[in-house]
VEXZASE-175143 format. One record per atom (N, C-alpha, C, O): residue in one letter; x, y, z. Coordinates in steps of 0.05 Angstrom, whole numbers, padded with zeros to 5 digits, always signed. Each point is the difference from the previous one (the first is absolute). Example, Ala and Ser with C-alpha at 12.3 -4.5 7.8 and 13.67 -1.06 7.14 Angstrom:
BEGIN
A+00264-00114+00156
A-00018+00024+00000
A+00018+00024+00000
A+00021+00000+00013
S-00028+00021-00027
S+00016+00024+00001
S-00015+00022+00014
S+00010+00022+00004
//
This chain:
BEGIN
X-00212-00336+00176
X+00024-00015+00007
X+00022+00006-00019
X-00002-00004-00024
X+00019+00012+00033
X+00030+00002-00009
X+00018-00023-00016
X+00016-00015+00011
X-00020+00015-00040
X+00011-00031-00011
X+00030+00005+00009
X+00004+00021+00013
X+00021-00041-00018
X+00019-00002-00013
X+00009+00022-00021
X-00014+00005-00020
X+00035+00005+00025
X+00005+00023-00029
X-00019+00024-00005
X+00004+00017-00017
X-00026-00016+00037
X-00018+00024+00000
X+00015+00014+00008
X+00018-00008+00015
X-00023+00052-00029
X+00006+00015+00014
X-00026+00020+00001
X-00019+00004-00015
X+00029+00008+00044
X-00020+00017+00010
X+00009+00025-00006
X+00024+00002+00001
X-00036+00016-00007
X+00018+00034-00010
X-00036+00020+00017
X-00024+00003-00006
X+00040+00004+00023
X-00010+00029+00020
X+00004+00019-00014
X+00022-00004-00011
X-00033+00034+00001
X+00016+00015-00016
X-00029+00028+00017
X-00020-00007+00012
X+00026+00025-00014
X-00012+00031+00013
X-00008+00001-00035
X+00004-00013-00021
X-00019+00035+00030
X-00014+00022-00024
X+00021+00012-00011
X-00003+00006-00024
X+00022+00000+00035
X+00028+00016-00011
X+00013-00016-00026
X+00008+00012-00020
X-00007-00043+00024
X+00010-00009-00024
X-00011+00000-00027
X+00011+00005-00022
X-00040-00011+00031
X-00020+00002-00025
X-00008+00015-00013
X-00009-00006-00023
X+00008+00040+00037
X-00010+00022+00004
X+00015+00022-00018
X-00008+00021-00010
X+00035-00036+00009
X+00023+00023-00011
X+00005+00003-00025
X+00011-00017-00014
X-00020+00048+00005
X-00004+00002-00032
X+00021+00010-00013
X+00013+00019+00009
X-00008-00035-00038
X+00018+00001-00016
X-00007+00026-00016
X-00020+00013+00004
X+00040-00007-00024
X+00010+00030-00012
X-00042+00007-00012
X-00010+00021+00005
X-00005-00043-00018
X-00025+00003-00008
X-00020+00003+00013
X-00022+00001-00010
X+00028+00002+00043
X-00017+00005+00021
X-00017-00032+00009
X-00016-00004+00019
X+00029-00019-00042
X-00009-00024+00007
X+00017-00010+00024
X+00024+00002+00006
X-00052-00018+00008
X+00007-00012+00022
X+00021-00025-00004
X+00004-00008-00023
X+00011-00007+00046
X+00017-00020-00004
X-00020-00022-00004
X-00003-00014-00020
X-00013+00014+00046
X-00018-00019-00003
X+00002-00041+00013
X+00019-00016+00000
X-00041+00013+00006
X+00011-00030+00000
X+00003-00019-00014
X+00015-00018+00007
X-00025+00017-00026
X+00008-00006-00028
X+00023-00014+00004
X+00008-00023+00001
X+00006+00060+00003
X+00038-00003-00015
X+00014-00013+00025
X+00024-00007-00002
X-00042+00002+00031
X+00019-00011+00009
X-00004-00024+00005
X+00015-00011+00016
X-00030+00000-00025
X-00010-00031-00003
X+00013-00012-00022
X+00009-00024+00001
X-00007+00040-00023
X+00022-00007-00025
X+00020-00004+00014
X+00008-00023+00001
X+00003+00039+00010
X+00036+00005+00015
X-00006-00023+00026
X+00021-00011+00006
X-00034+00004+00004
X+00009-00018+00018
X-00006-00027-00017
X+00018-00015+00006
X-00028+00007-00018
X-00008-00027-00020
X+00022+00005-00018
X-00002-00016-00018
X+00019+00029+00015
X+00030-00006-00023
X+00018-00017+00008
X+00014-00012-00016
X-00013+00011+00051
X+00012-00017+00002
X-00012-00014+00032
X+00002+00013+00021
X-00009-00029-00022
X-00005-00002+00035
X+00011-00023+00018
X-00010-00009+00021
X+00034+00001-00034
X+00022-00015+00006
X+00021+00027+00010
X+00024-00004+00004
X-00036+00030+00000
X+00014+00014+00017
X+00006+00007+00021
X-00021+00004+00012
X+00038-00001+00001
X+00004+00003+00034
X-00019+00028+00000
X-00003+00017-00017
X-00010-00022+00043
X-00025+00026+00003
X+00027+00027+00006
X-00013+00019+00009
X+00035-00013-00010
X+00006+00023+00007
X-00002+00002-00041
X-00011+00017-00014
X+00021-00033+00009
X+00010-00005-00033
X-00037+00013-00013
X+00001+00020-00015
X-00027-00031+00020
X-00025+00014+00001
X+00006+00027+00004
X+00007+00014-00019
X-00010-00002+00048
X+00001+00022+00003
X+00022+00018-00020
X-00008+00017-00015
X+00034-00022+00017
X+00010+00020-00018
X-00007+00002-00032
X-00002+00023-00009
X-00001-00044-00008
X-00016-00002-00021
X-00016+00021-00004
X+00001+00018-00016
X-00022-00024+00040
X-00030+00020-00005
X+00006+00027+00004
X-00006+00016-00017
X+00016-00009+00039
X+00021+00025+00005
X+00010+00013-00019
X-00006+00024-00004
X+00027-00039-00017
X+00017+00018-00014
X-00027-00001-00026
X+00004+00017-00018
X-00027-00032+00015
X-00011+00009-00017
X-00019+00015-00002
X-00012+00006-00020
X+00003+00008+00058
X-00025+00018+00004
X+00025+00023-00005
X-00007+00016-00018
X+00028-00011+00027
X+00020+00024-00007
X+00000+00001-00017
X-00010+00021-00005
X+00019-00038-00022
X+00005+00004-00030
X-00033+00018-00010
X+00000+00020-00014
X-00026-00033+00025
X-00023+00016-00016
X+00000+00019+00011
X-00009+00018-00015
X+00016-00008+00041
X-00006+00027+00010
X+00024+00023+00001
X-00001+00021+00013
X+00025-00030-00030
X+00026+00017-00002
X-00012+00023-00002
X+00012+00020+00008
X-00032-00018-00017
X-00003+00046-00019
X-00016+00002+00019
X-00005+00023-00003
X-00006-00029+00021
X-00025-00002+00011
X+00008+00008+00031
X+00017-00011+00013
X-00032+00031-00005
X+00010+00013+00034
X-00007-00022+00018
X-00023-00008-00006
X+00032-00004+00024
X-00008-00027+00019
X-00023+00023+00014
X+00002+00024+00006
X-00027-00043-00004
X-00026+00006+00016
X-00006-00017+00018
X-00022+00006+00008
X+00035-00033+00009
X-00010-00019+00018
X+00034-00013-00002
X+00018-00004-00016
X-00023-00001+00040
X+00017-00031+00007
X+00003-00025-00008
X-00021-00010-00006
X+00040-00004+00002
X-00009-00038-00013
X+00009-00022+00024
X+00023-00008-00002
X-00035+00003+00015
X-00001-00021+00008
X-00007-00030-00007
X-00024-00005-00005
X+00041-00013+00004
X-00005-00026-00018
X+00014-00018+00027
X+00017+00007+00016
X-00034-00033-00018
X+00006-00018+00022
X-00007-00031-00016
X-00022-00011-00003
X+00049+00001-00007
X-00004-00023-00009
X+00007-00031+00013
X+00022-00007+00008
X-00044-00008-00008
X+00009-00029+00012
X+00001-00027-00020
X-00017-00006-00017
X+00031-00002+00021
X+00006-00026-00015
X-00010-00026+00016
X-00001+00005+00024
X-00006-00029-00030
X-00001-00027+00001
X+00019-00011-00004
X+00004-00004-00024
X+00014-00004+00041
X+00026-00013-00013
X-00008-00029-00010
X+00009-00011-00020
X-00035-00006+00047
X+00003-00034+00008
X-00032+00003+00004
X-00013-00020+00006
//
């Protein structure tokens, strides 16, 4: 069940998958950190967050997959 203030985050293999300059993965980890920083965020406000931070690890890094991310909020 879906509390109040819960968010749901959908994300592909592409977000998690995408390796930074050390051949390290992003991982879910980093995006469980990045969505728990703030989650008084509007889910587009989620999505670009995690976005500009799977780009920032994979700048040197040739894109190998797609990112798809699908976030829902609980408003009530």
């Amino acid at each position: 069940e879906i509390q109040p203030g819960d968010v749901v985050v959908c994300f592909s293999d592409g977000a998690t998958e995408g390796r930074g300059p050390t051949d390290e993965e992003f991982g879910e980890g980093r995006l469980i950190d990045i969505v728990g920083q703030d989650l008084s965020a509007t889910p587009e406000g989620v999505v670009n967050r995690v976005a500009a931070a799977v780009e920032r690890h994979c700048a040197t890094s040739p894109r190998q997959d797609d990112i798809t991310l699908v976030v829902l909020k609980r408003l009530d």
